[in-house]
C-alpha positions in Angstrom: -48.0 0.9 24.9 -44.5 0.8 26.3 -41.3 1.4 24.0 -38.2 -0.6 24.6 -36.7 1.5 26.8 -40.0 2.1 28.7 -39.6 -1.6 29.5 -36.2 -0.9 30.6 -37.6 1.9 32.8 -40.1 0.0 34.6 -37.9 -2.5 35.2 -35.0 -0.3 36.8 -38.1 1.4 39.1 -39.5 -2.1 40.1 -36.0 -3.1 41.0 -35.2 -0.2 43.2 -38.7 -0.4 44.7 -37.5 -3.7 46.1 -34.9 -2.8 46.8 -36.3 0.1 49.3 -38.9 -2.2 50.4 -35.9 -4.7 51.6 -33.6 -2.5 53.4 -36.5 -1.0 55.2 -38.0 -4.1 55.8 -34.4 -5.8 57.1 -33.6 -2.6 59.1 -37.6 -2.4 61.0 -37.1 -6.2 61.5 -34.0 -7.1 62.9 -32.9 -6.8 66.5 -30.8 -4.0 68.0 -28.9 -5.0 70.3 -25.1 -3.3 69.6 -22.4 -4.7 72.2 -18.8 -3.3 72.9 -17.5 -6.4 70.4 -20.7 -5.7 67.8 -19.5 -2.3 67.4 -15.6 -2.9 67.5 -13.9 -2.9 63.6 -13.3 -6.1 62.2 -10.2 -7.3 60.8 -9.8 -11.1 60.1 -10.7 -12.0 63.9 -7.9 -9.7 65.0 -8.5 -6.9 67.8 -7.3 -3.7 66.2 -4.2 -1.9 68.0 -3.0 1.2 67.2 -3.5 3.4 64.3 -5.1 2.4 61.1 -2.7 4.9 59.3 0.4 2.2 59.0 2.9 1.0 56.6 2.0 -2.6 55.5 3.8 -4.6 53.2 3.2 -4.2 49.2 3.9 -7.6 48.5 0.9 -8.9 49.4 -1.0 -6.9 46.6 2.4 -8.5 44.2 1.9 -11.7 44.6 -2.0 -11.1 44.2 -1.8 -9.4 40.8 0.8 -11.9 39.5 -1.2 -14.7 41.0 -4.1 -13.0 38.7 -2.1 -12.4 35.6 -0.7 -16.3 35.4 -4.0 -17.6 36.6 -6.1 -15.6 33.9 -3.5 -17.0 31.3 -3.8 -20.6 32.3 -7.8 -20.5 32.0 -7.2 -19.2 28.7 -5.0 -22.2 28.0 -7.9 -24.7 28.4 -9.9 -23.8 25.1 -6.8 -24.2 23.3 -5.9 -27.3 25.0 -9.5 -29.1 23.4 -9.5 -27.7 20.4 -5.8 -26.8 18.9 -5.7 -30.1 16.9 -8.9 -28.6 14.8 -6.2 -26.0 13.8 -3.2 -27.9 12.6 0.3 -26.9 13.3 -0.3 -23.4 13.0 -2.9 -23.6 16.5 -0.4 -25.3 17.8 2.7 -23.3 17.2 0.8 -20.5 18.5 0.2 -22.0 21.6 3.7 -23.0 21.8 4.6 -19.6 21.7 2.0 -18.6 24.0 3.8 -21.0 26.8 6.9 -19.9 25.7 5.9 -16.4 26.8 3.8 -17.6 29.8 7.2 -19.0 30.9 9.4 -16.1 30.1 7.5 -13.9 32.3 7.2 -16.5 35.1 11.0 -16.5 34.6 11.3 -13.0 35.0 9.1 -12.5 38.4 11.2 -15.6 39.8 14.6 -14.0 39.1 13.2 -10.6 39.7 12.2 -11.8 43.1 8.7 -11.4 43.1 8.1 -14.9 44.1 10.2 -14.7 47.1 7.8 -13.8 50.5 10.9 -12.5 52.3 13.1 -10.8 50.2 16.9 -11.2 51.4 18.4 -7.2 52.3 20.7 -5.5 49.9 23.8 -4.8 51.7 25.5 -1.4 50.1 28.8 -2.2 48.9 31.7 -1.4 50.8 34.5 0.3 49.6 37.6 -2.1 51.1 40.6 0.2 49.6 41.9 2.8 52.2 42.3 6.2 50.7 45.7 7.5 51.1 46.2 11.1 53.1 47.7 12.5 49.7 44.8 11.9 47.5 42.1 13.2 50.8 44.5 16.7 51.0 44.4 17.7 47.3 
């Protein structure tokens, strides 16, 4: 007689068993025919040129994660939004200040820039008063 975690056991083996069985199945069964484009890298339908060892922008993993962060926040608004009424003002004030803090930080990436795609260059300020030979020679 099995214990639980005998159960478990066999389980984990069958799974990996059939696993095996197929891969090796898929790999004696397909057809191997590699061409010049089969064997080429793929990148979103666009032939590689160059290096793979380039600088790419890091705003495309920023607007990801804040696209993540307000998108989580709004799913979590739903539940509240069918049920807050159960829970009286103080469901709702909570809510409230959940918004409230949704919007602050929405606030914060826009003026921050996050939003922006194309962010506009920072031009070093320029200093417009001419130094006098006096104050150069001291």
């Amino acid at each position: 007689m099995l214990t639980e975690f005998g159960k478990i056991f066999a389980f984990m083996l069958i799974a990996a068993v059939f696993v095996a069985i197929a891969v090796i199945a898929a790999k004696l069964i397909r057809p191997a025919r590699p061409t010049r484009e089969k064997l080429l890298t793929y990148e979103c339908g666009e032939d590689t040129i160059g290096t793979p060892w380039v600088k790419f922008n890091i705003r495309f993993y920023v607007v990801a994660l804040i696209f993540l962060i307000f998108d989580v926040e709004i799913v979590l608004l739903i539940p509240w939004a069918l049920v807050y009424k159960e829970f009286g003002l103080g469901g709702f004030l909570v809510g409230a200040i959940f918004l409230l803090l949704l919007g602050l930080g929405m606030a914060y990436e826009w003026r921050k820039g996050d939003l922006e795609w194309v962010r506009p260059k920072i031009e070093p300020p320029i200093l417009k008063k001419k130094i006098l030979k006096e104050e150069v020679e001291v």
